[in-house]
VOGU-768150 format. One line per field, with one value per residue: residue in one letter; x, y, z of N, C-alpha, C, O, CB in turn. Coordinates in steps of 0.02 Angstrom, whole numbers. Glycine has a CB too. Layout:
BEGIN
rest = [a,...]
n.east = [X,...]
n.north = [Y,...]
n.up = [Z,...]
ca.east = [X,...]
ca.north = [Y,...]
ca.up = [Z,...]
c.east = [X,...]
c.north = [Y,...]
c.up = [Z,...]
o.east = [X,...]
o.north = [Y,...]
o.up = [Z,...]
cb.east = [X,...]
cb.north = [Y,...]
cb.up = [Z,...]
! end
This chain:
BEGIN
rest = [x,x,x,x,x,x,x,x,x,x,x,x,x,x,x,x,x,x,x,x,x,x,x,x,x,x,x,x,x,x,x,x,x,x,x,x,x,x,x,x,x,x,x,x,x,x,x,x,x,x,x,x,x,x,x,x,x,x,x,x,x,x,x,x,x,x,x,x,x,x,x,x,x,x,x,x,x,x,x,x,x,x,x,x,x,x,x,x,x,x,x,x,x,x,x,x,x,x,x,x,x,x,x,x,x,x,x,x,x,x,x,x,x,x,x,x,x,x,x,x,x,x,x,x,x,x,x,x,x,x,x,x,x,x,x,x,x,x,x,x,x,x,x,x,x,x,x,x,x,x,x,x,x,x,x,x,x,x,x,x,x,x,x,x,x,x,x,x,x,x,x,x,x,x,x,x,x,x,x,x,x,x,x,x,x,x,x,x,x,x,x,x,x,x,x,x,x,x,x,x,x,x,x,x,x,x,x,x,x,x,x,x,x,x,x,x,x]
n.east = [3844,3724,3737,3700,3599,3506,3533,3478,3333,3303,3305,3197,3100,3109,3090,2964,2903,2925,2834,2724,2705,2708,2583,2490,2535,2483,2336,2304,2336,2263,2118,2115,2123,1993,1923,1948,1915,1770,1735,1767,1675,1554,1572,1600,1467,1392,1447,1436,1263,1253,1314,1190,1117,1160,1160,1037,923,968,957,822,770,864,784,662,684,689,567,535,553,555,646,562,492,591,661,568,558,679,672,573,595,722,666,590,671,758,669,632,758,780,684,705,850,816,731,794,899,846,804,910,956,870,892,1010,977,891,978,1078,986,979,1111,1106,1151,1135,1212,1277,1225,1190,1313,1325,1209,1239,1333,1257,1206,1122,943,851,981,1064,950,940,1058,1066,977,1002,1136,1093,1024,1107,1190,1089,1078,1146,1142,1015,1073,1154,1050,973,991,1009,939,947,894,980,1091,1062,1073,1195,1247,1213,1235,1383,1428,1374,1463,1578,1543,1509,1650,1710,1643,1657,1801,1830,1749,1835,1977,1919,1894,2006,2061,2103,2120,2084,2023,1908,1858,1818,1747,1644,1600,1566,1473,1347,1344,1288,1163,1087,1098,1020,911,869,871,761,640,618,608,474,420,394,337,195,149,142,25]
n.north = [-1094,-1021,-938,-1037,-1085,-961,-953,-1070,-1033,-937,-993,-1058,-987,-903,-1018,-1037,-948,-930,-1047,-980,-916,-970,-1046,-939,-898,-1006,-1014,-899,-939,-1033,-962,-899,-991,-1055,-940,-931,-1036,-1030,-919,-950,-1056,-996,-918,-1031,-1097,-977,-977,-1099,-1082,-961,-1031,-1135,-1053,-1002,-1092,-1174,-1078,-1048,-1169,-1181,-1069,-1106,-1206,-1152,-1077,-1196,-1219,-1088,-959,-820,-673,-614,-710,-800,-727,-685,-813,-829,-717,-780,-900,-847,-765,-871,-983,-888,-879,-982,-1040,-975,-972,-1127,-1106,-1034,-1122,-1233,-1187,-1106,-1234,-1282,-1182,-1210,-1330,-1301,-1211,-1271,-1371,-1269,-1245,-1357,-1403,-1283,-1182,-1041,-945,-899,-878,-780,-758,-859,-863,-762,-827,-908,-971,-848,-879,-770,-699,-798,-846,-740,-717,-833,-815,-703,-739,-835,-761,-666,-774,-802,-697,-673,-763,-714,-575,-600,-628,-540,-427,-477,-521,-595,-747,-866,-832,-789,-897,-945,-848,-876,-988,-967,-851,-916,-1015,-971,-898,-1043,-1104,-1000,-1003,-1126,-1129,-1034,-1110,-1225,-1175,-1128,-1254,-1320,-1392,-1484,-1364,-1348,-1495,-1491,-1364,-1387,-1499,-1457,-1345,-1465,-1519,-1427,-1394,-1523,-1535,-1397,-1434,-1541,-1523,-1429,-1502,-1628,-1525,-1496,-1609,-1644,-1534,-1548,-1674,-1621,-1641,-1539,-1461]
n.up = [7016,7030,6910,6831,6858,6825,6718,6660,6683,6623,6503,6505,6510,6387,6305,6350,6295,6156,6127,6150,6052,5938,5952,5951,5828,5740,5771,5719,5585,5579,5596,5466,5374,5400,5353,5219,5168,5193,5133,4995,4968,4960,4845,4759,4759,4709,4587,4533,4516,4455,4309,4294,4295,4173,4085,4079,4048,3915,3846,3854,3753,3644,3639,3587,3495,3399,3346,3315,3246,3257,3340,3451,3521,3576,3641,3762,3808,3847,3943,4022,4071,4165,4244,4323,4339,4441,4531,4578,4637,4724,4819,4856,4890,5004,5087,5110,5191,5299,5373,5381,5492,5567,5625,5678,5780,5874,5899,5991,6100,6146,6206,6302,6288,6346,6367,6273,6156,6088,6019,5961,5861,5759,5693,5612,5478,5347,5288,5201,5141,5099,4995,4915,4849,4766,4676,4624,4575,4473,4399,4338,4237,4183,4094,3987,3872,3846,3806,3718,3594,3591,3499,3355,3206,3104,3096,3097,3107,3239,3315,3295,3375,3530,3556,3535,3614,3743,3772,3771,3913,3978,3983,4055,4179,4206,4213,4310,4422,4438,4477,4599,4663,4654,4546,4402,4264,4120,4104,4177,4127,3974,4030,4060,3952,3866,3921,3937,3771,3759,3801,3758,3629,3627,3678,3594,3477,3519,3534,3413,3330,3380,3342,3210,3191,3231,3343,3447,3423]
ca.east = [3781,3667,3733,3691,3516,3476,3512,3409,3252,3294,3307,3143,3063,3108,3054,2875,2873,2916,2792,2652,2709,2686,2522,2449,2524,2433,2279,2287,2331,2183,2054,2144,2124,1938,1876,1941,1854,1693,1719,1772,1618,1502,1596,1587,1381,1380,1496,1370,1223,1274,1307,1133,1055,1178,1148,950,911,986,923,768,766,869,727,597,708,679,525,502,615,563,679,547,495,658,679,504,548,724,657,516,659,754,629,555,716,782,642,651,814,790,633,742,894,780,677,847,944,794,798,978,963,804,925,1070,958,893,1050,1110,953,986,1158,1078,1216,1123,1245,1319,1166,1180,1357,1321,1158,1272,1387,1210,1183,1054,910,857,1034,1084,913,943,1142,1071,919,1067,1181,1058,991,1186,1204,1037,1063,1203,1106,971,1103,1167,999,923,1009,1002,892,944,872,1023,1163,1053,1081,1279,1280,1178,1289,1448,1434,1353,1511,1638,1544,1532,1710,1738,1628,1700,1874,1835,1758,1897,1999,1907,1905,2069,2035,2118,2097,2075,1983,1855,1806,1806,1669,1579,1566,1520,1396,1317,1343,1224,1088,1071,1088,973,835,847,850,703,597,614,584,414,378,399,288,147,110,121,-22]
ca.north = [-1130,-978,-886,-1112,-1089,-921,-968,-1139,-1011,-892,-1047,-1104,-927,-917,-1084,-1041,-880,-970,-1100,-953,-854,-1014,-1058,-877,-904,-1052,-984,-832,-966,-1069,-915,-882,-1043,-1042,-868,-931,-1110,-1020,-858,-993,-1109,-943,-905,-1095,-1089,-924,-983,-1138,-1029,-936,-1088,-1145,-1000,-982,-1167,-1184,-1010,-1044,-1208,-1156,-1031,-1156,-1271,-1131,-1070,-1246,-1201,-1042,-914,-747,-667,-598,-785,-823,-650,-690,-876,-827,-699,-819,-953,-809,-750,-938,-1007,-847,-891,-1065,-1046,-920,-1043,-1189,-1092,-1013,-1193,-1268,-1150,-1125,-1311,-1288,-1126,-1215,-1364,-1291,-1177,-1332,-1409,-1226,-1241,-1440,-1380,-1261,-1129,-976,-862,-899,-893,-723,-744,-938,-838,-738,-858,-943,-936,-815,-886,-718,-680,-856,-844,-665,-731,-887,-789,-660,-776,-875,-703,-653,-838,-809,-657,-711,-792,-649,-515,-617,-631,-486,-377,-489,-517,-659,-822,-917,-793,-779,-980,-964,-799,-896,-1024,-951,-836,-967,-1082,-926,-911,-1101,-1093,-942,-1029,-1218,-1121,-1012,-1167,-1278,-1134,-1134,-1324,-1341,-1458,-1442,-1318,-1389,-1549,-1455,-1321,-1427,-1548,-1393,-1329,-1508,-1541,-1367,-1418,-1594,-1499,-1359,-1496,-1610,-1483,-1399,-1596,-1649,-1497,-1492,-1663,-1628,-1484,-1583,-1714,-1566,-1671,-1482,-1411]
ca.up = [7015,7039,6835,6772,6868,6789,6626,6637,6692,6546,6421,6490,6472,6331,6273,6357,6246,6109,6118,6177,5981,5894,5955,5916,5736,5722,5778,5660,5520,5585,5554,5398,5335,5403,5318,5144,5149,5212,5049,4943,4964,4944,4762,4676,4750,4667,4506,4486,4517,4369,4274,4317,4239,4074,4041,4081,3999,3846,3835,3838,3707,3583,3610,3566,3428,3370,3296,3305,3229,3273,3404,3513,3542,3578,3725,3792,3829,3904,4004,4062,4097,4195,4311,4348,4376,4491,4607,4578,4640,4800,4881,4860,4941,5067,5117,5131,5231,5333,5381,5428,5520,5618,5651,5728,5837,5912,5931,6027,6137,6185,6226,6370,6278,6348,6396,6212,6097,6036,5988,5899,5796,5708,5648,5576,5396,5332,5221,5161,5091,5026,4951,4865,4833,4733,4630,4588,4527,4425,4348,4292,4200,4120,4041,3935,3809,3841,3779,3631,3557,3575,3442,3305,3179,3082,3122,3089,3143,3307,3367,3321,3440,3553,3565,3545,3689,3798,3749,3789,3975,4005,3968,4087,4234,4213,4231,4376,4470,4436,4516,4675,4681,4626,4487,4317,4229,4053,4111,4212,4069,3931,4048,4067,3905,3833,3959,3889,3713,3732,3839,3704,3564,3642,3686,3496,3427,3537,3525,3347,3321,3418,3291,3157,3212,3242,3410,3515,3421]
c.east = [3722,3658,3693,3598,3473,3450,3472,3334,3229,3270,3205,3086,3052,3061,2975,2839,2858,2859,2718,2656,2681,2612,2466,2466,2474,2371,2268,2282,2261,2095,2056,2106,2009,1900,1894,1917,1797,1692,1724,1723,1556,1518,1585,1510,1383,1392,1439,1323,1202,1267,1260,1094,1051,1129,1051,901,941,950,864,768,811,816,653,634,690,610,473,573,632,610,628,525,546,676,624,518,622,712,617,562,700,728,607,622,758,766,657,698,816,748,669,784,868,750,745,892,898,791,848,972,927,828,975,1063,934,932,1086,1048,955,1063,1172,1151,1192,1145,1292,1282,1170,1245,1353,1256,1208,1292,1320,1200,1115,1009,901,913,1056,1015,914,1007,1122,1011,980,1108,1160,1043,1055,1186,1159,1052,1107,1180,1037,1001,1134,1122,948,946,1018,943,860,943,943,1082,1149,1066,1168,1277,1269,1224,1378,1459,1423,1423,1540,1621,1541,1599,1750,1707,1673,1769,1882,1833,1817,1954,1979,1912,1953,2082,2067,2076,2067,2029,1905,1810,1780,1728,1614,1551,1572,1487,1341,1312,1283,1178,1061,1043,1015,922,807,836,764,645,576,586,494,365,366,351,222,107,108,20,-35]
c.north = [-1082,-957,-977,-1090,-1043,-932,-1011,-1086,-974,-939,-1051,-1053,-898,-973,-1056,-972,-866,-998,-1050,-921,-904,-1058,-996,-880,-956,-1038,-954,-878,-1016,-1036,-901,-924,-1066,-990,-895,-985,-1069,-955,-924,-1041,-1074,-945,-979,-1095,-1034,-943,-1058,-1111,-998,-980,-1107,-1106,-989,-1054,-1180,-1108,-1030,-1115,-1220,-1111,-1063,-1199,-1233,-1099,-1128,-1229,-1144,-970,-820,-727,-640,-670,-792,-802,-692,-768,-848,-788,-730,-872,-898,-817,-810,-971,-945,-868,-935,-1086,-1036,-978,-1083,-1170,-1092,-1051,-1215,-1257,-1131,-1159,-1294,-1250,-1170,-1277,-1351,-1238,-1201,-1364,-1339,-1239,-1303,-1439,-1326,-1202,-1040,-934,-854,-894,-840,-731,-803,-910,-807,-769,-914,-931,-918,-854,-814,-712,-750,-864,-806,-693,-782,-854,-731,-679,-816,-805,-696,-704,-826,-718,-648,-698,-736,-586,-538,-622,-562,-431,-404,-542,-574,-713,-862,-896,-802,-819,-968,-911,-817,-937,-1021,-895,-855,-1016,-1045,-940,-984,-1107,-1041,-959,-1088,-1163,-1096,-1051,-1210,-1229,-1130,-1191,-1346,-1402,-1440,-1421,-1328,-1444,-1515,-1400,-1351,-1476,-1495,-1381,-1389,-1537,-1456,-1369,-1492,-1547,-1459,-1410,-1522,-1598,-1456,-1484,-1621,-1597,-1472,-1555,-1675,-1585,-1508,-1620,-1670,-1595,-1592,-1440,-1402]
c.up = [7004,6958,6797,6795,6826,6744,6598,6639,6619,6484,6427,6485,6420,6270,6265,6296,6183,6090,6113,6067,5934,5903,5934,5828,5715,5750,5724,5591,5527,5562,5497,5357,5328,5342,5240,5143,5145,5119,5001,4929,4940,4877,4717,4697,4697,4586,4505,4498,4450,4314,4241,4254,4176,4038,4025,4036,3920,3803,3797,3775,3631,3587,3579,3500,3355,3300,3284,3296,3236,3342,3478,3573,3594,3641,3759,3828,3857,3963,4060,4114,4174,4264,4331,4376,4453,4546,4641,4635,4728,4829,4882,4924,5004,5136,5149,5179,5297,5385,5421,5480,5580,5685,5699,5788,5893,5955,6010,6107,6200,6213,6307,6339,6301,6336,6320,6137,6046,5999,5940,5849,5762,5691,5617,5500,5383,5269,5187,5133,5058,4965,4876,4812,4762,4656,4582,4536,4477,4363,4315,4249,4184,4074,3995,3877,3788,3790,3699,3587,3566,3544,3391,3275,3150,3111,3141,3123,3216,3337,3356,3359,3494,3598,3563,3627,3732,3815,3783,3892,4014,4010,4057,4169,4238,4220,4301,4445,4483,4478,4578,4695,4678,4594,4448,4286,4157,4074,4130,4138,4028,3948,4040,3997,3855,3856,3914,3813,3701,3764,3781,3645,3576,3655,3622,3477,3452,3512,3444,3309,3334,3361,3235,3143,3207,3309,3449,3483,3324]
o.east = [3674,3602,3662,3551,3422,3392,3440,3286,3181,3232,3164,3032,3000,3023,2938,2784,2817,2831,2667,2607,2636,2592,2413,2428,2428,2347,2228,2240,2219,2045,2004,2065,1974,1859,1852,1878,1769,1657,1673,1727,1511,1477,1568,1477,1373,1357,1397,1354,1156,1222,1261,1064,1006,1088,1019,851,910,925,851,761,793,800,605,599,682,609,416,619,679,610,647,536,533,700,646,485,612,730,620,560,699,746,600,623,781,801,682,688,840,773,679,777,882,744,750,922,924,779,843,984,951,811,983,1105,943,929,1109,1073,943,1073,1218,1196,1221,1121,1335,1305,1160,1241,1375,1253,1224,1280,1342,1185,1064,1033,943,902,1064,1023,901,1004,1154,1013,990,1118,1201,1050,1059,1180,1169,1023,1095,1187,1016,968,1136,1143,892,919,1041,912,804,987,953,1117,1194,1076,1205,1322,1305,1245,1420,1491,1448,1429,1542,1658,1564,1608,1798,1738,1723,1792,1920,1869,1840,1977,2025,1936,1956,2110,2073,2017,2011,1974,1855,1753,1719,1680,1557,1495,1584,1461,1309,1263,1248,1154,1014,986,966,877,749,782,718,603,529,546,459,307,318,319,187,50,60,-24,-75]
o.north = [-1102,-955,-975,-1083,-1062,-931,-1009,-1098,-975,-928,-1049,-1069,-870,-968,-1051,-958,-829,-977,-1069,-912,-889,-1098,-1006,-869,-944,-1094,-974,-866,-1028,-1059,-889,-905,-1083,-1006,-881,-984,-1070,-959,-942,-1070,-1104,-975,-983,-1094,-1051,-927,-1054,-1078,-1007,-972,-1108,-1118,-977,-1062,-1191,-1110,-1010,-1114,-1249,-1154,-1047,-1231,-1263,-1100,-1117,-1229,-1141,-950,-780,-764,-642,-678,-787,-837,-741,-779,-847,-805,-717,-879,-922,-849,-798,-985,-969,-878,-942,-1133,-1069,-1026,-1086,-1192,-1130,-1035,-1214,-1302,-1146,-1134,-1288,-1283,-1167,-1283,-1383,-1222,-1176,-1380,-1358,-1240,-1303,-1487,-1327,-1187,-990,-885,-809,-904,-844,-711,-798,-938,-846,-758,-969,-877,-949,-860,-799,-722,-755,-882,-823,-692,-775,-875,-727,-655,-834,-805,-723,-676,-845,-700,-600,-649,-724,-556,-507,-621,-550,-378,-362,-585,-598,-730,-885,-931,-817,-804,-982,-922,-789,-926,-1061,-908,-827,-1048,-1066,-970,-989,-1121,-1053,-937,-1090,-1194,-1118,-1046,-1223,-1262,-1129,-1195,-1403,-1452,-1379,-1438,-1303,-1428,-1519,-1404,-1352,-1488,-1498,-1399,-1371,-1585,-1457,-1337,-1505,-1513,-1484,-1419,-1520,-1640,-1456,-1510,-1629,-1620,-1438,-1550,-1711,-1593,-1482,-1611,-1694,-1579,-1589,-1409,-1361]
o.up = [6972,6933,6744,6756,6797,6722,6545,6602,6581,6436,6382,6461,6403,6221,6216,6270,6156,6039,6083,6032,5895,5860,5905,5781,5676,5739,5682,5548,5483,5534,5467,5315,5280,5299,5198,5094,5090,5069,4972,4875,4910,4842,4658,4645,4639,4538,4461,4457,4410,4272,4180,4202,4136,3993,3974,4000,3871,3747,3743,3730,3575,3537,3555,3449,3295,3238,3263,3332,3229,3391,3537,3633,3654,3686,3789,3879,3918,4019,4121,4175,4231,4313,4391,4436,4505,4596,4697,4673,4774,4859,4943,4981,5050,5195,5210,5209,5351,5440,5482,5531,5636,5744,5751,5828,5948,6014,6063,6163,6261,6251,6348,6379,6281,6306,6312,6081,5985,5941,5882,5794,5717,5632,5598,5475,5398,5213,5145,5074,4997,4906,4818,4751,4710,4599,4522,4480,4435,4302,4259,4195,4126,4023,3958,3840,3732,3748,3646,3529,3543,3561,3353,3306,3153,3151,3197,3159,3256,3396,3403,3399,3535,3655,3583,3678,3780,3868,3840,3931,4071,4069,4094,4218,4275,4268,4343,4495,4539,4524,4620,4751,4701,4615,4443,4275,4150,4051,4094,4113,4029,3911,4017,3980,3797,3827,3862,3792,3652,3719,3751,3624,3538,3652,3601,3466,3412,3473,3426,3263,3298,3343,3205,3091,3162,3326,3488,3513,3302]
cb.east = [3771,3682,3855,3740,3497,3499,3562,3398,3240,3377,3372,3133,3072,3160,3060,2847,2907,2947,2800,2652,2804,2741,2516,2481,2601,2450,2274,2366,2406,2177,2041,2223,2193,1937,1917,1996,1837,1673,1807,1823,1605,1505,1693,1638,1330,1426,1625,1350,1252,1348,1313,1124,1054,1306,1185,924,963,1075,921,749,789,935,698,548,783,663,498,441,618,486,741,488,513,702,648,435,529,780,637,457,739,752,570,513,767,766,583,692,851,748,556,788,922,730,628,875,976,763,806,1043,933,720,939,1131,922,889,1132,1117,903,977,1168,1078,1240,1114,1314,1358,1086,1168,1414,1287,1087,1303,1472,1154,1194,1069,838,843,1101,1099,874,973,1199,1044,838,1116,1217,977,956,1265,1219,929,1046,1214,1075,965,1166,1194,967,893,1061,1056,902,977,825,1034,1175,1007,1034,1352,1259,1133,1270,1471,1421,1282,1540,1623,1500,1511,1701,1707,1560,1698,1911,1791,1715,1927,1993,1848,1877,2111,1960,2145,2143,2148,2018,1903,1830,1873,1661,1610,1585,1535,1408,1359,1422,1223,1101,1137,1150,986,839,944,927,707,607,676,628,436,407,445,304,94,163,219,14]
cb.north = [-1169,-910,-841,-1232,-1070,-887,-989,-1228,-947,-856,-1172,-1164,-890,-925,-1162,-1013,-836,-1007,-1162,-863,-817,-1056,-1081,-790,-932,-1113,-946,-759,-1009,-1079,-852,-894,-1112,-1022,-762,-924,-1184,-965,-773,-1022,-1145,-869,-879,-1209,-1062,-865,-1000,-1211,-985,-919,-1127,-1120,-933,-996,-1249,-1183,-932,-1042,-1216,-1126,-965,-1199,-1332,-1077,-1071,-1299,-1246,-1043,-930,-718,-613,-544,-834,-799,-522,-683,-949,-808,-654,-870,-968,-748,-701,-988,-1033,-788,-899,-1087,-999,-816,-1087,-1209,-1036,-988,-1267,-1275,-1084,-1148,-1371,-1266,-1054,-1249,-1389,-1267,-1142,-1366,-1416,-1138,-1231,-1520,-1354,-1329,-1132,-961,-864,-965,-893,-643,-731,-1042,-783,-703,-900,-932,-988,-734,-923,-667,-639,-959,-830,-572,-784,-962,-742,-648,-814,-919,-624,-658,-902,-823,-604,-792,-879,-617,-486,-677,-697,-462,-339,-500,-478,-668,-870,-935,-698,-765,-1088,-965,-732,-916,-1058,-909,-804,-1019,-1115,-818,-876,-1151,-1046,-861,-1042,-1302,-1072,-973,-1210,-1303,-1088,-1115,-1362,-1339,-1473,-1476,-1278,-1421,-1601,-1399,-1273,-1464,-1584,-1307,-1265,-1541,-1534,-1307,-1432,-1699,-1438,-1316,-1575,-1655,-1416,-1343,-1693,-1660,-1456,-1476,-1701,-1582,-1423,-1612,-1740,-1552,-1747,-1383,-1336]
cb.up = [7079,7097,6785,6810,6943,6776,6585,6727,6766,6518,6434,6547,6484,6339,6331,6468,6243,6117,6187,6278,5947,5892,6021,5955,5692,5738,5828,5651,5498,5669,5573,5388,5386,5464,5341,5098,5218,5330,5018,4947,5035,4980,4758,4675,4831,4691,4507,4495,4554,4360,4302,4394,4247,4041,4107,4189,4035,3843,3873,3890,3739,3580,3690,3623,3445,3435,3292,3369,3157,3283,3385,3499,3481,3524,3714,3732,3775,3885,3996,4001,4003,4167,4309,4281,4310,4488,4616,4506,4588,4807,4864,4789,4933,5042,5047,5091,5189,5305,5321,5396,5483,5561,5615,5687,5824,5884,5834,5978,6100,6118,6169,6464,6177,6376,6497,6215,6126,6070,6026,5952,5812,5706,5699,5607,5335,5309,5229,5187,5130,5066,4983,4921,4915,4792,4687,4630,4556,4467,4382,4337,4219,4162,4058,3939,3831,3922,3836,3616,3575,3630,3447,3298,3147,3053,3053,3022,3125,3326,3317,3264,3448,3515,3532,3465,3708,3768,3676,3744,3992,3974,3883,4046,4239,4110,4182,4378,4454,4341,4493,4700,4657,4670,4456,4262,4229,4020,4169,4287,4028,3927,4141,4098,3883,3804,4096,3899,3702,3773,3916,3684,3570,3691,3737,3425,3473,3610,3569,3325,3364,3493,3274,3156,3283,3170,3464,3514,3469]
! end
């Protein structure tokens, strides 16, 4: 009776040791699973960000191409686009995150979490850096269309480089997103770079249409 008793304690020490290994795995897979939602939600902001900037930068500068063919035109209105949307971009982030930051410090205070405050601020999201993060990533996606046009000469060559390397990185964002979202791959780019295809179109069509007219001037 005494070697049956043992062995029931062993089984059930066992068991408990068991049960203690498989709750620390699942923990560890619980932070795991945490830290790549939270990187992975930073990278598609960042990857539309980018987006943002190729698409609205280029835009712009096919619609001043429209009726005006010199290339410095052309630089001068993407860089203008660049830097206006960068900011554009950061105050927005900044206001918004802000907001949040201002909210969940509230919430820590109505909680009476004293003795826990310093460790719940850190895990707060920074406006300054999602600000910087979002002005960053807008500047990269605008200078795309910045770098394809500013070494050539010809009028005409300059809108297919314009548009062909804008096409290649819509292409190269719409895939990456669809990768973090886990979307298809093919469906996803394709939307991308023919949502980027009417915007371009539809800003050169309109603003040309405009010039035509001589309604700017």
């Amino acid at each position: 009776m005494a070697s049956i008793t043992n062995i029931q304690e062993l089984s059930k020490d066992h068991d408990i040791e068991k049960q203690s290994n498989n709750m620390e795995v699942e923990q560890n897979l619980e932070v795991l699973i945490v830290d790549y939602s939270k990187r992975a939600q930073w990278l598609r902001a960042a990857v539309l960000g980018a987006n943002d900037g190729l698409l609205s930068t280029s835009s712009l500068m096919m619609g001043i191409g429209a009726i005006h063919q010199d290339s410095k035109s052309m630089i001068l209105t993407g860089i203008a686009g660049l830097v206006a949307g960068a900011c554009s971009m950061a105050i927005g982030e900044f206001v918004s995150v802000y907001s949040q930051y201002d909210i969940e410090m509230s919430q820590i205070k109505r909680e009476n979490a004293i003795e826990l405050f310093e460790e719940k601020k850190k895990k707060l999201p920074s406006p300054v850096q999602a600000a910087g993060a979002s002005a960053f990533a807008f500047a990269i996606g605008a200078i795309v269309p910045l770098l394809g046009a500013a070494f050539v000469k010809d009028y005409h060559v300059r809108l297919g480089v314009v548009v062909g390397v804008v096409s290649l990185a819509l292409l190269g964002f719409g895939g990456l997103s669809a990768y973090l979202g886990k979307a298809p791959f093919v469906k996803s780019s394709l939307r991308v770079l023919i949502g980027g295809w009417l915007a371009m179109g539809i800003t050169f069509g309109f603003t040309k249409l405009v010039g035509v007219t001589g309604l700017y001037g």
